[in-house]
C-alpha positions in Angstrom: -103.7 -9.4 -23.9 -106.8 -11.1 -22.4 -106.1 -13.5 -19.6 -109.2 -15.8 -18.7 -109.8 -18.0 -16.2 -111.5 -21.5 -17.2 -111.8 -24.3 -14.2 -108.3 -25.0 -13.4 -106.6 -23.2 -17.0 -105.1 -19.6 -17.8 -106.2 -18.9 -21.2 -104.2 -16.6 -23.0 -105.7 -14.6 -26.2 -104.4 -11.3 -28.2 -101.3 -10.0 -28.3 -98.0 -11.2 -27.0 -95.7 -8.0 -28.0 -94.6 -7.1 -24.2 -94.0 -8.9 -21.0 -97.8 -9.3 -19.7 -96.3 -11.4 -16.6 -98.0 -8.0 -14.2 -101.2 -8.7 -16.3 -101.9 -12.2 -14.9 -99.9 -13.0 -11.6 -103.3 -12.8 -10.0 -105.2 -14.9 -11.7 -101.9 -17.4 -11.4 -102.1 -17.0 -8.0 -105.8 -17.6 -7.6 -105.2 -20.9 -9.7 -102.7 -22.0 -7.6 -104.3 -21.6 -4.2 -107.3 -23.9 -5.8 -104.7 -26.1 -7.4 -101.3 -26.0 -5.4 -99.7 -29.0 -7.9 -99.7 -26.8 -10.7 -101.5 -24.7 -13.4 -101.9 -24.7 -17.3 -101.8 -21.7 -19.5 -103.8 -22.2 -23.3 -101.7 -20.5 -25.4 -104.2 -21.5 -28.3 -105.7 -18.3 -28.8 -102.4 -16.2 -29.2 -102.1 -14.2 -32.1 -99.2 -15.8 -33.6 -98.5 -12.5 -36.0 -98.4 -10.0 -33.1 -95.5 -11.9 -31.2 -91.9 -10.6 -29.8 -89.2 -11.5 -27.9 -90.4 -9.4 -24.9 -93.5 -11.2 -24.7 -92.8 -14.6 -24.3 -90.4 -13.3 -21.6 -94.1 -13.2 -20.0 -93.5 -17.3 -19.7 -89.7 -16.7 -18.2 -91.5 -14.8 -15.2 -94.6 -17.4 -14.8 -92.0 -20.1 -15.0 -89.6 -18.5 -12.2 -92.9 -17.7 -9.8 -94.4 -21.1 -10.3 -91.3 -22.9 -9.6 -90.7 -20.9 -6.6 -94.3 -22.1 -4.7 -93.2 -25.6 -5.9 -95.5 -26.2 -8.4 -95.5 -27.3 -12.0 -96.5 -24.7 -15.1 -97.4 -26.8 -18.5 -98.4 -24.2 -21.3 -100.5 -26.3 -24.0 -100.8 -25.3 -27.2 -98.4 -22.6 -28.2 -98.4 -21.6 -31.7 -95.4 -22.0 -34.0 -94.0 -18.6 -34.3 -94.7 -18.0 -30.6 -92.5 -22.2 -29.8 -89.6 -20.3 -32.3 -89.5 -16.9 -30.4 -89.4 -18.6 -26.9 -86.1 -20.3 -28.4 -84.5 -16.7 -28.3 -84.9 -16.5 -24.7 -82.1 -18.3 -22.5 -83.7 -20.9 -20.0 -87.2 -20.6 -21.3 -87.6 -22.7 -24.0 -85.3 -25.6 -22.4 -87.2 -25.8 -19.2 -90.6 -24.6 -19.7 -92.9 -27.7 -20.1 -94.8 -27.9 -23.5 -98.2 -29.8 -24.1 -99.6 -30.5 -27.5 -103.3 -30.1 -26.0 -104.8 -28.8 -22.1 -106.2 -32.2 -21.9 -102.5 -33.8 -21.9 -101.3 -30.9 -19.7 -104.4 -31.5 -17.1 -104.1 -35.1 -17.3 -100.4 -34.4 -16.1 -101.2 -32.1 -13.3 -103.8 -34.1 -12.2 -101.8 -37.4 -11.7 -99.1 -35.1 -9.1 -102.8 -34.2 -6.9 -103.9 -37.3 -7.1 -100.5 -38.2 -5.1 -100.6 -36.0 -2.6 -103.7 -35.6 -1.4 -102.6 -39.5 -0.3 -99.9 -38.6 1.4 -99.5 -39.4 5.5 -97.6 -38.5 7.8 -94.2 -40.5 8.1 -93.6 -43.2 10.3 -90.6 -45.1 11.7 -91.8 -49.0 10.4 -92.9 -47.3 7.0 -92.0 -49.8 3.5 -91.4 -48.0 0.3 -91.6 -50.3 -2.8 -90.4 -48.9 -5.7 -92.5 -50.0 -9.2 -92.6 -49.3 -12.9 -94.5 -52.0 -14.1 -97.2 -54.8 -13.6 -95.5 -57.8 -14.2 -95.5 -61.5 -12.0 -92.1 -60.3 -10.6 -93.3 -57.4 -9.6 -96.3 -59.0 -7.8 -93.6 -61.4 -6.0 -91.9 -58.2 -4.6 -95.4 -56.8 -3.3 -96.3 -60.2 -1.4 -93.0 -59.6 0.1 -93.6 -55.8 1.0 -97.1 -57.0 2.3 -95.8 -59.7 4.4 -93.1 -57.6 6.1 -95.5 -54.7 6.4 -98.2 -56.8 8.2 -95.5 -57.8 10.4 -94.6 -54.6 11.9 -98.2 -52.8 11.2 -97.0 -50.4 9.3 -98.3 -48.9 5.7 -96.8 -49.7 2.5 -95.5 -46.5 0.1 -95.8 -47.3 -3.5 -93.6 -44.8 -5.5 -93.5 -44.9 -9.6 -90.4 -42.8 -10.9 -91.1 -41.0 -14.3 -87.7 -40.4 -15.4 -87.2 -37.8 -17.8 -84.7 -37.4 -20.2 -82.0 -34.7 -20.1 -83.3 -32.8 -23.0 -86.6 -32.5 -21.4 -87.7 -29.8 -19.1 -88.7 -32.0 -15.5 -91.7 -30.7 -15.4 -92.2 -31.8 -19.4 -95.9 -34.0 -20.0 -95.5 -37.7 -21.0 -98.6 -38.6 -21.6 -98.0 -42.4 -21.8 -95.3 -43.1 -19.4 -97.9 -41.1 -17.0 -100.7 -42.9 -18.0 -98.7 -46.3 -17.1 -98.0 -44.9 -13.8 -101.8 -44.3 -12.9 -102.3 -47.9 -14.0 -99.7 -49.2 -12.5 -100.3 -47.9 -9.2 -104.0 -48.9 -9.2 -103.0 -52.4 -10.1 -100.8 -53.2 -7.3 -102.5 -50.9 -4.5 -105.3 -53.2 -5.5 -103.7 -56.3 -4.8 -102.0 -54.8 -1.5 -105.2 -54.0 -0.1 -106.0 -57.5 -0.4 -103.4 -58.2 1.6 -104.8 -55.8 4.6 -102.3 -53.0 3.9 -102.7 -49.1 4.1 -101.0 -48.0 0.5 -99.7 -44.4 0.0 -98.9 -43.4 -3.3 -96.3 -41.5 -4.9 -95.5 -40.6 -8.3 -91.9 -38.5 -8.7 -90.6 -36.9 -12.0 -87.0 -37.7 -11.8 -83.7 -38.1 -13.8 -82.2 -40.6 -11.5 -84.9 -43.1 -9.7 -82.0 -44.3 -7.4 -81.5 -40.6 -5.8 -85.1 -40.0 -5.4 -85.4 -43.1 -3.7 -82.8 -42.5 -1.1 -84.3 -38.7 -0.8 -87.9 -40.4 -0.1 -86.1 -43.1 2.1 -85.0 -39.9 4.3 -88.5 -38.1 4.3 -90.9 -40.5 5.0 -88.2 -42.5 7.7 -88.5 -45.8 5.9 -87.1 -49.1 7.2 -87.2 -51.0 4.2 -87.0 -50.5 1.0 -87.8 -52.6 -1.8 -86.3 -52.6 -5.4 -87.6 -54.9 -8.4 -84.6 -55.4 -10.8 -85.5 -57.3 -14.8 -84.9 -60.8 -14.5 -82.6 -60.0 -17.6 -80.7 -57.3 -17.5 -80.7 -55.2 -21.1 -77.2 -54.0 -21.6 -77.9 -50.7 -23.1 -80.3 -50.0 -19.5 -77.9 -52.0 -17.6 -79.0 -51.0 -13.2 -76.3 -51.5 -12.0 -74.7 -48.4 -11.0 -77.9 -47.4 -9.5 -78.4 -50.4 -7.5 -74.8 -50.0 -6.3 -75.2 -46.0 -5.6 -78.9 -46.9 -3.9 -76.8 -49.3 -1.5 -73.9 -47.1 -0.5 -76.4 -43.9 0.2 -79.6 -45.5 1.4 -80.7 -45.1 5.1 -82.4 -47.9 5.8 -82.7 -51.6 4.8 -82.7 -52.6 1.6 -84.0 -55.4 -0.3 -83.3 -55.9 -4.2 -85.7 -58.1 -5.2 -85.4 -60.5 -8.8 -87.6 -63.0 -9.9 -86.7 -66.3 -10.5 -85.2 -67.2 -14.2 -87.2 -69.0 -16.4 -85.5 -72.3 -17.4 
């Protein structure tokens, strides 16, 4: 096994027929201390033929430390025989995060540091404003936010909730949903700091927006929070148990915000 340190990537070339976790916990750790979000292993130069089930237990061990400094771990293009053998391993293959390439996996890193490095420090008037898209409603809800944050002086939090779905590990890449939430963010900070508000932003990976908006509403000491709902509600995505379990648990005020129906 050769471990080698490119930028902010492990790569990974050789053998994989024992558990090499020993071999490259330093240069993990070295990664992580330049890149506390996460790191990304290249699996692309693994020799597929020389693989066993002892040596993908090598991920089971990067996965448990990684998790346990609260960071992410993508591994990007893992051969075939090495994706079947990690199947064989309990909790490896259903909660390690797979990318097809390093640029996907990077590109999903990078949007969790670009987050927090704009993260301040809490305050008492703070307004969270929850978004997923770029629509007119969606503006409506910002001019709101703005209004109510110029008010009391205090910054506006943008969050974007990636949910993932159950059969995904949390940490899995989605490179378009992910690329939406860069864009989305950058369109309505935009238009907020027209309106002479301080934006922080917030991406969270999530199986239930609603929760992680009550845990934010608890960190950052929000007053108000602001929810966009669809002007029509899609029965099969129907919010309403959210919107009903957001209101019982949420601290603070909340304001469920839906545009006007076109006649």
């Amino acid at each position: 096994m050769i471990v080698e340190a490119k930028e902010d990537v492990l790569v990974l070339s050789g053998s994989l027929t024992q558990n090499y976790w020993e071999t490259i916990r330093t240069a993990a750790t070295l990664l992580l201390k330049r890149h506390p979000s996460g790191i990304v292993i290249d699996c692309g130069q693994l020799n597929e033929d020389a693989v066993t089930i002892e040596g993908v237990e090598t991920f089971r061990d990067a996965l448990n430390y990684i998790v346990s400094k609260n960071a992410r771990i993508i591994v990007a293009k893992v051969p075939e025989k090495v994706r079947e053998a990690l199947t064989q391993v309990p909790g490896v293959r259903s909660q390690l995060p797979i990318a097809d390439s390093v640029d996907a996996a990077r590109a999903s890193l990078h949007l969790s540091e670009e987050t927090e490095k704009e993260m301040l420090p809490s305050t008492t008037h703070g307004l969270l404003l929850s978004i997923s898209d770029s629509k007119d409603d969606e503006y409506q809800a910002l001019r709101l936010s703005c209004m109510i944050a110029n008010y009391r002086k205090a910054p506006v939090h943008l969050i974007y909730c990636i949910e993932i779905p159950r059969a995904l590990p949390i940490g899995a890449p989605l490179p378009e949903k992910e690329a939406h939430a860069r864009l989305a963010l950058e369109d309505v900070e935009r238009l907020a700091k027209k309106q002479g508000v301080a934006v922080i932003r917030h991406v969270q990976r999530t199986r239930d927006w609603s929760e992680t908006l009550v845990r934010l509403a608890n960190e950052l000491n929000i007053e108000t929070l602001v929810v966009t709902i669809p002007t029509v509600i899609d029965p099969s995505h129907d919010v309403t148990p959210r919107i009903v379990s957001l209101l019982r648990s949420a601290p603070c005020e909340v304001i469920i915000y839906r545009a006007k129906k076109s006649s």
